[in-house]
C-alpha positions in Angstrom: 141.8 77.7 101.8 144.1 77.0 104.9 144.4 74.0 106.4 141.9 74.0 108.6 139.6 74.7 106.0 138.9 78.3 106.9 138.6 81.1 104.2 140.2 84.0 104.2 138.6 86.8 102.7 140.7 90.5 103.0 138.0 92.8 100.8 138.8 95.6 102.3 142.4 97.7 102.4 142.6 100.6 104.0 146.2 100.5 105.4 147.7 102.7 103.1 150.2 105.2 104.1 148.4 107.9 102.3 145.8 110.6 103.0 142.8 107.5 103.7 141.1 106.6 107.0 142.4 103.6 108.2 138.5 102.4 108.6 134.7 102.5 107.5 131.9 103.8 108.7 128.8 102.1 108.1 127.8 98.4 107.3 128.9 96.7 104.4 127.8 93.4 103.0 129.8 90.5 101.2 128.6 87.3 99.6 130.8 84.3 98.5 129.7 81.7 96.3 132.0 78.7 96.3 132.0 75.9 93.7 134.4 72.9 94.8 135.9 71.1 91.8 138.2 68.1 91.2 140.7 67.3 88.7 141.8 70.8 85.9 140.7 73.8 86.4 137.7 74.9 83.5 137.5 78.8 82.7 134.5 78.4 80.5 132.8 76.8 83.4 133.9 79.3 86.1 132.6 81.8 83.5 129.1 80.3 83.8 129.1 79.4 87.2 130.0 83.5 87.8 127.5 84.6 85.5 124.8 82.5 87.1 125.6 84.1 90.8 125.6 87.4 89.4 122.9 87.2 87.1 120.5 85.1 88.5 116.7 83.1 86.8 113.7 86.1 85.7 111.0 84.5 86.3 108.0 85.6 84.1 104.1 84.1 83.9 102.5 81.7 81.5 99.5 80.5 80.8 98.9 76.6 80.5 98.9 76.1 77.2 102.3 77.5 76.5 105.0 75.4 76.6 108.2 77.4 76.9 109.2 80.5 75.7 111.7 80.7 72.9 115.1 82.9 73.8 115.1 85.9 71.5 119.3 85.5 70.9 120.4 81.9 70.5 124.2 81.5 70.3 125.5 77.8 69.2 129.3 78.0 70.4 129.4 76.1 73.6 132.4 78.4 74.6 130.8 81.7 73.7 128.4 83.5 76.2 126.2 85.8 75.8 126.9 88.3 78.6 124.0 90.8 77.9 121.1 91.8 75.6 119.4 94.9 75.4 117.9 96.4 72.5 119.9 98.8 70.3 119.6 102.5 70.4 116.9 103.9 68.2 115.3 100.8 68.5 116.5 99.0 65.6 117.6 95.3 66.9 119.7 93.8 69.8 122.8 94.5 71.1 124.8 91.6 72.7 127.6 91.4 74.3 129.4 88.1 73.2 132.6 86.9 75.5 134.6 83.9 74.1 135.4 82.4 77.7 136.8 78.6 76.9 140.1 81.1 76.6 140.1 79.8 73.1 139.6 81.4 69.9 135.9 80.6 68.9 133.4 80.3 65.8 130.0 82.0 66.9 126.7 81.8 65.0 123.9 83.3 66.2 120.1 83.5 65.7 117.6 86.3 66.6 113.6 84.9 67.4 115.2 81.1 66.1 116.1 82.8 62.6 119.2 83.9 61.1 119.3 87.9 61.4 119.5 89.7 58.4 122.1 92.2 59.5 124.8 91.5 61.9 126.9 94.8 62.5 130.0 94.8 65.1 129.4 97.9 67.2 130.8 99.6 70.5 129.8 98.5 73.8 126.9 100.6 73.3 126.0 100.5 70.3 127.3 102.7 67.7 129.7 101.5 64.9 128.8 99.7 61.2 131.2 97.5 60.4 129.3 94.8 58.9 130.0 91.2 59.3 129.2 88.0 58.5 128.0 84.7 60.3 129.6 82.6 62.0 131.7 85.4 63.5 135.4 84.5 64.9 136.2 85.4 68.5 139.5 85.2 69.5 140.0 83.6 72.9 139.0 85.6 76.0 137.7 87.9 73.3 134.5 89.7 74.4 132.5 91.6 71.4 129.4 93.4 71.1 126.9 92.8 67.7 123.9 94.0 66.9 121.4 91.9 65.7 118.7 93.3 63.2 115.6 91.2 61.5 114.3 92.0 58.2 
């Protein structure tokens, strides 16, 4: 921020001494998202607030008599996010994509429909690998992890 309080934003570099046009055709759109803040700087926050612009509120219909609709992951480490869910290939479970962003090693426990699942498995980023673990599940800081989540 200068001190004017203008924002400069260079997105684009093509001023390379190389075999690259110096420009670009077409029209290309960029969006900001700023989020003043006072006092130390919080990762696990500007984790959220990021995930939040990227990722933004599905909306889906209910009847009156409903209530609320329970999350089908629930993670209870305050520092740990839950990047993504999808289900696992072959269709046995959820695969999620766990990121420990307080930049602190973490203690995770998670629950699948508000129940403890009956097999967690550590896997690849999509989905393949059986190392079997148990819960809660360590994360070391900045750690990012992907589990799948089976019910009995």
């Amino acid at each position: 921020l200068a001190p004017s309080g203008t924002i400069f934003s260079y997105v684009m570099n093509n001023y390379w001494e190389t075999n690259y046009k110096a420009d670009q055709e077409g029209l290309a759109e960029f969006r900001y998202a700023l989020t003043p803040y006072h006092g130390t700087f919080n990762a696990l926050a500007a984790a959220r607030r990021g995930m939040e612009e990227t990722r933004p509120l599905l909306a889906a219909p209910a009847g009156a008599e409903q209530t609320g609709v329970a999350s089908a992951v629930t993670v209870d480490a305050a520092g740990v996010l839950a990047t993504s869910v999808r289900p696992a290939p072959e269709g046995e479970g959820l695969l999620v994509r766990l990121f420990a962003a307080s930049g602190k090693p973490e203690t995770v426990s998670l629950q699948l429909n508000g129940r403890a699942p009956a097999r967690v498995t550590l896997t690849d980023p999509d989905g393949y690998g059986e190392e079997r673990v148990e819960l809660p599940l360590r994360m070391p800081a900045w750690g990012v992890r992907t589990v799948r989540l089976e019910a009995e």
